[in-house]
Structure formats: C-alpha cells, structure tokens
C-alpha positions as CSV (number, residue, x, y, z in Angstrom):
1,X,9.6,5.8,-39.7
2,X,7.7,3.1,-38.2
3,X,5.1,1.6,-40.4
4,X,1.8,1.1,-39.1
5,X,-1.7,0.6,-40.7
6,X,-3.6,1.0,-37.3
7,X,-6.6,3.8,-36.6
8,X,-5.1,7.1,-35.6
9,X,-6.7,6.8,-32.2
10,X,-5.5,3.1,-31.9
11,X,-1.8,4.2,-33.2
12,X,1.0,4.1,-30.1
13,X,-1.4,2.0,-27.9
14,X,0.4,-1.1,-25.5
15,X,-0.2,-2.2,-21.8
16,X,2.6,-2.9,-19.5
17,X,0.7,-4.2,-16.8
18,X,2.9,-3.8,-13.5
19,X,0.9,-6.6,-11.6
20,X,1.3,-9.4,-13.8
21,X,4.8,-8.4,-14.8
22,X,5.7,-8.3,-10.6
23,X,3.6,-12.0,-10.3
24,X,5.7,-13.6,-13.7
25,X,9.0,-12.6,-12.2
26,X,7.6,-13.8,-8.6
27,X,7.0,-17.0,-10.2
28,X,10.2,-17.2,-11.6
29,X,11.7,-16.9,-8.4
30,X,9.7,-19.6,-7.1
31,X,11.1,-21.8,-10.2
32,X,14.8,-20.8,-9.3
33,X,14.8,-20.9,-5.4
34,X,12.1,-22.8,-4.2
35,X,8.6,-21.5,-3.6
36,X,8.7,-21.9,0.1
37,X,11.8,-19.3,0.0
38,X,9.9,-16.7,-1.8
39,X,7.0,-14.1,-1.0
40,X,4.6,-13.2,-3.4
41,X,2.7,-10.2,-2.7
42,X,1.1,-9.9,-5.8
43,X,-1.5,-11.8,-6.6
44,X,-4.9,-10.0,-5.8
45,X,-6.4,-13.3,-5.6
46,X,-7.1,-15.6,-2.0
47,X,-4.4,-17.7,-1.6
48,X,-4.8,-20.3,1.5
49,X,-1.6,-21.4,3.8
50,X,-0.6,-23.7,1.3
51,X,-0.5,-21.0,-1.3
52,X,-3.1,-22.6,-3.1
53,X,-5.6,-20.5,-5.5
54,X,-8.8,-20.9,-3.1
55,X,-12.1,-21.5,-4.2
56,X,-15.1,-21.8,-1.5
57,X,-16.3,-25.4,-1.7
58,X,-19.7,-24.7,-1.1
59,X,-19.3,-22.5,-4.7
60,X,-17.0,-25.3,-6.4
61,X,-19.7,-27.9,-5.4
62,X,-22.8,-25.8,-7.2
63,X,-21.2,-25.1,-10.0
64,X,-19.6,-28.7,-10.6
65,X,-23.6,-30.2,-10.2
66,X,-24.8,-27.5,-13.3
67,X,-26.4,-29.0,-16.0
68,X,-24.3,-28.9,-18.9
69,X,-27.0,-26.9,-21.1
70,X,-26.8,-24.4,-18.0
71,X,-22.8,-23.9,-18.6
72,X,-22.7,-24.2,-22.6
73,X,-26.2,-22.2,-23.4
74,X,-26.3,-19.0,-24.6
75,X,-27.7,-16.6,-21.4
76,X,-29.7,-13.2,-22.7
77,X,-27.7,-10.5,-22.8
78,X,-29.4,-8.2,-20.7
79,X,-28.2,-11.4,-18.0
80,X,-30.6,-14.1,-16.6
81,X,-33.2,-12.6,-14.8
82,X,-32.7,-14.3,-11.7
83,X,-28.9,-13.7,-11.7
84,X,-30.1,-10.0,-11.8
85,X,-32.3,-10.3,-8.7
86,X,-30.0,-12.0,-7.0
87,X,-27.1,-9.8,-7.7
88,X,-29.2,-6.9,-7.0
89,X,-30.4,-8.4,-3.2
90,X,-26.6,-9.4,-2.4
91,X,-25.6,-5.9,-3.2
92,X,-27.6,-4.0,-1.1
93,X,-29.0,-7.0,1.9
94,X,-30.9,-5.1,4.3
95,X,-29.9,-1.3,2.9
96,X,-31.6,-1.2,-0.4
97,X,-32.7,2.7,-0.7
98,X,-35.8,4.2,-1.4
99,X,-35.5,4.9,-5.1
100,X,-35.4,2.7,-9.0
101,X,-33.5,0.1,-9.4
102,X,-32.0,-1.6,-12.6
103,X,-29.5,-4.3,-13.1
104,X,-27.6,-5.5,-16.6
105,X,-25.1,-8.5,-16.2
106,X,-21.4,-7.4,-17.2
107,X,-18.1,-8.7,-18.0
108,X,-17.3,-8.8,-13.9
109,X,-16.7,-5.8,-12.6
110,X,-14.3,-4.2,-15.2
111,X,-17.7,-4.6,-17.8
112,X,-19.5,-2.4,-15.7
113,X,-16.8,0.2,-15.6
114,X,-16.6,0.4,-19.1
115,X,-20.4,0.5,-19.9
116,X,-20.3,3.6,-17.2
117,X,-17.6,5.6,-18.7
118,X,-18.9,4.6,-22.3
119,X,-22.6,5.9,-21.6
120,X,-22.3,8.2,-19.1
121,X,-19.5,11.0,-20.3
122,X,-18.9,12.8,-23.5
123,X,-15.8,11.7,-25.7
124,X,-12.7,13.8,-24.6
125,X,-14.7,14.3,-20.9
126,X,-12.5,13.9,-18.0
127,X,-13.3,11.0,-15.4
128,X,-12.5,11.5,-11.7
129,X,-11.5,9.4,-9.1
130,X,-8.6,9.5,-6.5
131,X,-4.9,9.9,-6.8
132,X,-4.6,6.1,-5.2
133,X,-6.7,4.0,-7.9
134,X,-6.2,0.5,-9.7
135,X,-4.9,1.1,-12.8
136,X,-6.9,0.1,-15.2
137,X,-9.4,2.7,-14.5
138,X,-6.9,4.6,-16.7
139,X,-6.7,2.2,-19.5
140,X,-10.7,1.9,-19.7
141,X,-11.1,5.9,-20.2
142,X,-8.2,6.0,-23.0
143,X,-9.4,3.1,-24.4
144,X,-12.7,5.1,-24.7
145,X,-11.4,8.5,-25.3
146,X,-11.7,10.2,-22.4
147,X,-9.2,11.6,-19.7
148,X,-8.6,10.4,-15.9
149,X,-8.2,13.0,-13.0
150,X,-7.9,12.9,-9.7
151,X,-8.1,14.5,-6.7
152,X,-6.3,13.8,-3.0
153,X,-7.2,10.7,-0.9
154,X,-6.5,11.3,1.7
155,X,-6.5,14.8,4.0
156,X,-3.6,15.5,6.4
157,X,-5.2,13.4,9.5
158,X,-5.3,10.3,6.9
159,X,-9.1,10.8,6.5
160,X,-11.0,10.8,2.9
161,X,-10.3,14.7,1.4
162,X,-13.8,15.9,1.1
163,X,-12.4,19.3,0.2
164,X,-10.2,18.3,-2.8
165,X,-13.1,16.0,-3.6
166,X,-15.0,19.0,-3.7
167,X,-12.5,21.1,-5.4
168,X,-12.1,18.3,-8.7
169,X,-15.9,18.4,-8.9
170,X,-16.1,22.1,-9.1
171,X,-13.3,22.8,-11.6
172,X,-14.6,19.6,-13.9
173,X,-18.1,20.9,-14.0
174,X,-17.2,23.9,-15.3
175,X,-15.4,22.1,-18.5
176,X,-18.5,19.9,-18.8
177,X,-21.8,18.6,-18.4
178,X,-21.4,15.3,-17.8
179,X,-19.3,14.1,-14.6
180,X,-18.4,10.3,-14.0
181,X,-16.9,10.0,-10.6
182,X,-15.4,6.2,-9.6
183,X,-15.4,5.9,-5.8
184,X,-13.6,1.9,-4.7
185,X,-15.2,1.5,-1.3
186,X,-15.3,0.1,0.8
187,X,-12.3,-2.3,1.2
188,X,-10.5,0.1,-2.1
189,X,-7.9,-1.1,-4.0
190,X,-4.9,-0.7,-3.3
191,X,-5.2,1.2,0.2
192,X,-7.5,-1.1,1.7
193,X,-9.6,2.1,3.1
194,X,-13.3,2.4,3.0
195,X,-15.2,5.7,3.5
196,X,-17.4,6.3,7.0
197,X,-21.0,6.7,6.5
198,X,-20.4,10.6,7.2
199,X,-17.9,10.6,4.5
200,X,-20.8,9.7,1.9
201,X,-22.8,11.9,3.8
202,X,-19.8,14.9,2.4
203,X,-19.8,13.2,-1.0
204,X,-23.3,13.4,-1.6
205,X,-24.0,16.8,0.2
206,X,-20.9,17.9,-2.6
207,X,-22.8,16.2,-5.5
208,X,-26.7,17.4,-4.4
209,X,-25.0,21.1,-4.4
210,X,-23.9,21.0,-8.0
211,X,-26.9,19.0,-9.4
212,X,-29.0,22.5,-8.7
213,X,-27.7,23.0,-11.7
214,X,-30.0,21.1,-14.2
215,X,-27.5,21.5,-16.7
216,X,-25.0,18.6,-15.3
217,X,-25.5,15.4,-15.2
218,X,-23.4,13.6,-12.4
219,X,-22.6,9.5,-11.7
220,X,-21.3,8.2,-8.7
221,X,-20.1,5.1,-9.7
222,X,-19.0,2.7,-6.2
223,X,-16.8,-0.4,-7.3
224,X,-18.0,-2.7,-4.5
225,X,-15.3,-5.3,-6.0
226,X,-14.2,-6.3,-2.5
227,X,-17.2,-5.3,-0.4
228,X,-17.6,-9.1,1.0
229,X,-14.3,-8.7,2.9
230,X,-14.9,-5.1,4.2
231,X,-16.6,-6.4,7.5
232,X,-20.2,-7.5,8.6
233,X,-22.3,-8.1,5.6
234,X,-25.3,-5.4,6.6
235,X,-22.6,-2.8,8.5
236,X,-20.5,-2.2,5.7
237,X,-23.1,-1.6,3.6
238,X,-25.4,0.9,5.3
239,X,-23.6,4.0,2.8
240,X,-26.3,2.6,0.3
241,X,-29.3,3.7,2.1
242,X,-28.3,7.1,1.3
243,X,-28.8,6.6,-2.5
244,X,-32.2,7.4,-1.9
245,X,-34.1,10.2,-3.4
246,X,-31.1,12.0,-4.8
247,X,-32.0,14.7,-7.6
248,X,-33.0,13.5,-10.8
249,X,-29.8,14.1,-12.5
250,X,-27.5,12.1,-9.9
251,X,-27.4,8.7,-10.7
252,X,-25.4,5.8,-8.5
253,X,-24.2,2.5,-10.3
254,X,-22.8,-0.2,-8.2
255,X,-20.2,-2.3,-9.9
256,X,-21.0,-5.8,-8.6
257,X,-18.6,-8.4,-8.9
258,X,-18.1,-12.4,-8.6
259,X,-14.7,-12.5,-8.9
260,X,-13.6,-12.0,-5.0
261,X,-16.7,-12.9,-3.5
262,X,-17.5,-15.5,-5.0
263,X,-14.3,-16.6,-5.6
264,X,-15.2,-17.0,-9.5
265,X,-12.0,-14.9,-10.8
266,X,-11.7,-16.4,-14.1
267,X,-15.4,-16.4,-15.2
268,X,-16.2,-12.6,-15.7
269,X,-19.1,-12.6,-14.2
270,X,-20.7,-9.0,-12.6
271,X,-23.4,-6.5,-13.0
272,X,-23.9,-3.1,-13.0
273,X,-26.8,-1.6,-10.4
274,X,-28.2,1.4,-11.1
275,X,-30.2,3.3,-9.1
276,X,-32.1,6.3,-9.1
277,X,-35.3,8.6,-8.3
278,X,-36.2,8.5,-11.7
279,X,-38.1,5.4,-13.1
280,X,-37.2,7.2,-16.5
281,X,-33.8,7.1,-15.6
282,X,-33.7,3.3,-14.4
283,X,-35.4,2.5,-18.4
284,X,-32.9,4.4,-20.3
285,X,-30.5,2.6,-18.1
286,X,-31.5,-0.8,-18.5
287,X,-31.6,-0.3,-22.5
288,X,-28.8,1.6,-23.3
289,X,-26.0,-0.4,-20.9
290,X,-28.0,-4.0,-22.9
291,X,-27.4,-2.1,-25.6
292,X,-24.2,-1.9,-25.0
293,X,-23.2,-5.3,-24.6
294,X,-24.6,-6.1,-27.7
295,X,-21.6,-4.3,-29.2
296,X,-18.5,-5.4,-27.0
297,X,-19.2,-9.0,-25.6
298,X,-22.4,-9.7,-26.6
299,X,-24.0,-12.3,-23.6
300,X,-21.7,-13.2,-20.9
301,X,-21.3,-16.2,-18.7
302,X,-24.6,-18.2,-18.2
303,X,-22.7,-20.9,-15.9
304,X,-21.8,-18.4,-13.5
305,X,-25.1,-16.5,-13.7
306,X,-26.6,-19.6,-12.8
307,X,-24.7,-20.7,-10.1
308,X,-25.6,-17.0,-8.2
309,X,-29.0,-17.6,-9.0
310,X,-28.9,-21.0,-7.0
311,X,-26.9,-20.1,-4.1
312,X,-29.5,-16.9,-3.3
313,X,-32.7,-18.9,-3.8
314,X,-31.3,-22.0,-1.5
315,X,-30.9,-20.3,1.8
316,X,-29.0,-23.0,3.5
317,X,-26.5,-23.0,0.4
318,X,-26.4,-19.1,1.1
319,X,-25.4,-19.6,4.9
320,X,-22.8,-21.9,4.3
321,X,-21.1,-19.8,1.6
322,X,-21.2,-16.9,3.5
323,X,-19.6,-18.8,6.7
324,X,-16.7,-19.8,4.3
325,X,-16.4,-16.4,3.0
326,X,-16.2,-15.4,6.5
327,X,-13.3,-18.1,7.0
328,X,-11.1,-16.1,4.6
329,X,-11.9,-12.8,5.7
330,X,-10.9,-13.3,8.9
331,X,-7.5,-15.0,7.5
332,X,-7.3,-11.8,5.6
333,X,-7.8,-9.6,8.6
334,X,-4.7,-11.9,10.4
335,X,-2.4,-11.8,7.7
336,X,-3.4,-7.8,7.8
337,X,-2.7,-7.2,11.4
338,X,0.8,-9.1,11.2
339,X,1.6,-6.4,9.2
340,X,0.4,-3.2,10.5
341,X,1.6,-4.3,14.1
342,X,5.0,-4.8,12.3
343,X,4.9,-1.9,10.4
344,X,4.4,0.2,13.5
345,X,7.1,-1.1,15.2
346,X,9.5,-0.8,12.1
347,X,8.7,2.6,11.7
348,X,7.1,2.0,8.2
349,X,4.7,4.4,7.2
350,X,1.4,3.4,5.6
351,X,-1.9,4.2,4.1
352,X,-4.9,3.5,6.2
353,X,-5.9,0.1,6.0
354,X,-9.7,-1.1,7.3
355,X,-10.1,-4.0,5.0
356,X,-9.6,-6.1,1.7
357,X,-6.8,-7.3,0.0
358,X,-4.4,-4.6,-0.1
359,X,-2.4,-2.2,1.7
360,X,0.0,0.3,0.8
361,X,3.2,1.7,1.8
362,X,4.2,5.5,0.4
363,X,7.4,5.3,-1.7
364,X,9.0,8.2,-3.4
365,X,11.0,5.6,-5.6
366,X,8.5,2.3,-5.4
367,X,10.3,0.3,-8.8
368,X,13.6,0.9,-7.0
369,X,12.0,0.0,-3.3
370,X,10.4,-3.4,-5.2
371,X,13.5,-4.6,-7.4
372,X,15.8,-3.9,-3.7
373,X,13.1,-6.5,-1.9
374,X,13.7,-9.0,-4.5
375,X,17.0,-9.6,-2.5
376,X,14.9,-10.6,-0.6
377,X,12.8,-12.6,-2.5
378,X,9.9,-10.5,-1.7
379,X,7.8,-9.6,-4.9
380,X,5.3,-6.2,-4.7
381,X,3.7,-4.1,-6.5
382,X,5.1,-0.9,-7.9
383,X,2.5,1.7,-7.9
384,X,3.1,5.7,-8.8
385,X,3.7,6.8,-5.3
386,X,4.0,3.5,-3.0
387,X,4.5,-0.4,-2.5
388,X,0.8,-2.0,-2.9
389,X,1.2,-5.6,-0.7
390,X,-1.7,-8.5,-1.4
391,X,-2.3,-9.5,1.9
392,X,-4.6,-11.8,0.4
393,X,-2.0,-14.0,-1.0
394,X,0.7,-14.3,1.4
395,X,0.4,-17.2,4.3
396,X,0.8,-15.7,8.3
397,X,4.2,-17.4,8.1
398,X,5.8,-15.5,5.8
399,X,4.0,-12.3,6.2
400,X,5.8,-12.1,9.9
401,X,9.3,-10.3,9.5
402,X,7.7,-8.5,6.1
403,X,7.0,-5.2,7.1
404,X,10.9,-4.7,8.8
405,X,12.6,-6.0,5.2
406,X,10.4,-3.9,3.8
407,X,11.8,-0.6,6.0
408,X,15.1,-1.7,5.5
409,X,14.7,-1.6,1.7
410,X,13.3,1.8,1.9
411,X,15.8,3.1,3.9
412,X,18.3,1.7,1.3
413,X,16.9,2.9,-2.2
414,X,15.8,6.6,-0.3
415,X,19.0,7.6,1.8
C-alpha cells in the first residue's frame, strides 16, 4: 500500500501537461538535429521568423522605463485602479453595454477562471463548456471540486451547436441551481473559431429562457484570452453589446488577459470583468472575487499593472502598440492561410479556423498521429479527439509542406 499523508481530496492528484511535455521533447529535437530541421508547433506563444519569443517593443520599452518602486511595490489587491479602467476600456472599446460594470485584477486569465468557478458554483456542481476546450479548464474545476461537461461544438455544417448548447443547459439545471458556463471566443483555443454575433444572439436567447426561473443563477463566463488577434479591434467585439440588460440572475464575466496581447506571458497579469443589470450584483462581485484573492495570491503584479495603465492613458503609446500588434496578427493570419490552402489540397480535414493561434485537425488516434510526425521532426499537440497546431509559433517557411506530412501521417497511424 502506498503511503501517503496527503488530504483525502488532495490524495491521487498529478498533472501531465501534454503541451509542455510535446514543447520539452520539441526542444530536444532541436538539441539533437538542429533547430532549423525541426517544427515546433507547440508553443502557444508569438514566435517571429527567427523563432524568437516576441515581445512588442513599444511594450518592452514602457516597461523597461518603470520606476523601480512601480515594479517592486506591493499593488492593492483588488488591482490598481487605473489598471482596472484601463483593462475594463480595452475590453470592451466602443461596445461597452448598457448595464454595471466591475473589474478585480487576477493572476492573468487562468486567475479569473478560478475566482469564477470558485464563487459562482456549488461544490460537486458541474461546469459546462464545449467538447473542444484548453485543458486546464478541467484541472481548475477538480482542483476546486467541481465536475466539467460538455456539450458539441460544433453542428453538422461546422457551425456553433446551439441545440446541444441548449440541451447541456437544460439537463444541468435540473441537477442544480447554479450554472457556470466557459465560452473561448472569439479566436478559441484550440479551434481557432469564434462565434457570429447571431450565435450569442442563440446563447443568450437559451440563457434568458431558463433565468425565468428565479431559482437559477446562470454565468456566462467569455475567455477573451486571444481576442486582440480575432480581427478588427471594434468588429470582433460587437457580441458585448448584447450583455446589456440581461435578467438579474445572468451574469457575464470577461476573462481579460495580458499574456497574448500584450505579449506579457510570464507576468500573470489579467482581470476579471463583470457585468451586469444589477448594481447589487456588480458590489457583491467586486468584494467577494477581492476577497478571494486575499486567500490564493494575495496582490498580483504591480509592474504589469502599471505598464497597462500607461500605454491606455498615452494615446500615441496606445496607437503604436496596437500597429505592432496588428504586425503579428497579420503574420498569424499568413502562417494560417499556408495551412488551410494546404490542408485543402491534401485532403486534410479540419476544424473551422477564423482566427488566433491555433487550429485543429480531427484524429481518432492524435498521440499515435503526433509521435508518427516526429519522423518528421514535426512536434504537435495531442488533444482527446485531434492534432492542435500553434500557428503562432511556426515561421511561413516551415509551415509550407505541413499540412501534406501531416495527411500522410494520418493516413499511416489510421489505415
């Protein structure tokens, strides 16, 4: 008998993280063949042509000119205030909707995840978000002692399944009250697919039919993680307007991150948005997600808070950021097109792509499909049901001829 001394709800717990497991043995490809012989089509990170980490100057210059008490202070924990207006203005640009608002800086993106699921659902409550997610959604609701499920991305004419949508929301609510539901869009991870604005108009017509019942208590949360390279800053975000005077019990939080568009990976530096009709709704918000922090990390990044603060509030910084940003996306959007162009002509079938880092390839064996490529010194990602491909990090050159080795695999592992 194994001994342990752990917590019977901590017992049995470990993390095999596929991702980083897929970028350490790219790496140690790189270190035994030369990295100009290998693809790495891992790393959810920009990499330029050089396969270089990037980091927008404009953002490297600001933070490199903070005062040092501005990087080595201790920040409040419900986040600088002006880090919170800033955040909050970036999020929504010209869509903010008619109803409360209420910001709390979190650990990036991930923090604000957590502080949903934590306050938000019942322990042993099921969470729901789509059969294609990023995997540590289902880490962050074990971790906390709840459940994941999921219902079907995608319908049969590649579209977002309103109806099974529907369906999981249904059969959930009648187990509970409470129903956290995590929508990535636009730009999701790992399909690169963002919903149309009449999709959200299905999702919310779904969620305003159940909250007649005054019982239930329902959360859309929307990791925006990648919303900066999902196209035109004000088009892509026009689903927000229709946050707007929702029923009391529905309440949106928008997972804002640095990470990707600010290119500040490293620094852990988001915020949560909430937003709702109720200005009761927006208080209890704001003090039970500080709360919150108090009891997992405390304060978080006041370098990184400040150096959002000063990019919104210098307009001519802003511009130049964004133009930079806009650099990258459109790299993104080459490297992405090399694919799907080659993909069609291979006969490869894949998930629809719009935008972001990733796109994904169905696979009925994808650990078998991966380890085959690494013949070919190509190095994915195995997820449950396909090949996830960071578009992101792999340079135009070596992208081209991809998609074929990539059928030829397939065809290999599945015949």
């Amino acid at each position: 008998m194994t001994m342990s001394i752990a917590a019977t709800h901590a017992k049995g717990k470990f993390a095999i993280d596929k991702i980083f497991g897929a970028a350490a043995a790219a790496n140690q490809a790189a270190a035994q063949f030369g990295k100009d012989k290998v693809v790495n089509a891992t790393i959810g990170a920009i990499l330029d042509d050089k396969e270089a980490l990037v980091c927008l100057p404009t953002v490297e210059k600001v933070y490199r000119n903070l005062p040092i008490n501005e990087v080595a202070n201790y920040a409040p924990i419900a986040g600088l205030p002006e880090f919170l207006e800033a955040a909050t203005a970036l999020t929504f640009g010209d869509n903010r909707p008619d109803a409360y608002t209420g910001a709390i800086a979190t650990s990036g993106g991930t923090g604000a995840i957590h502080h949903t699921i934590w306050n938000y659902s019942e322990i042993g409550d099921t969470i729901l978000t789509s059969d294609w997610y990023w995997g540590p959604y289902k880490v962050l609701c074990e971790e906390s002692l709840r459940k994941i499920d999921t219902f079907t991305l995608f319908d049969e004419n590649q579209n977002f399944n309103s109806k099974a949508f529907e369906s999981k929301v249904n059969d959930i609510l009648t187990k509970q009250n409470n129903l956290v539901t995590i929508i990535n869009a636009p730009a999701h991870n790992p399909t690169g697919y963002s919903l149309s604005d009449s999709e959200w108009d299905n999702v919310l017509d779904i969620v305003k039919t159940v909250a007649k019942d005054q019982s239930k208590r329902i959360v859309i949360l929307a990791d925006i993680a990648y919303i900066d390279y999902a196209g035109e800053k004000n088009e892509c975000r026009t689903f927000m307007k229709k946050f707007g005077n929702l029923p009391d019990n529905v309440l949106i939080i928008l997972a804002y991150s640095m990470s990707k568009s600010y290119t500040m990976y490293g620094q852990r530096t988001g915020a949560m948005i909430g937003v709702s009709k109720s200005k009761e709704v927006i208080k209890e918000f704001a003090d039970i997600n500080q709360y919150t922090s108090r009891a997992t990390w405390s304060n978080i990044n006041r370098g990184c808070m400040r150096l959002l603060a000063n990019i919104y509030n210098d307009k001519s910084t802003l511009a130049q950021v964004e133009k930079e940003r806009s650099e990258y996306y459109a790299l993104i959007r080459e490297r992405s097109g090399i694919f799907m162009n080659e993909a069609k002509a291979a006969n490869l079938s894949m998930l629809p792509y719009i935008a972001g880092f990733f796109l994904t390839i169905p696979a009925k064996d994808p650990d078998a499909v991966c380890d085959k490529l690494h013949d070919d010194h190509i190095f994915a990602v195995p997820l449950g049901k396909g090949i996830r491909i960071a578009v992101c990090a792999v340079p135009s050159a070596k992208i081209t001829g991809m998609a074929a080795k990539v059928a030829q695999a397939m065809a290999a592992v599945e015949k």
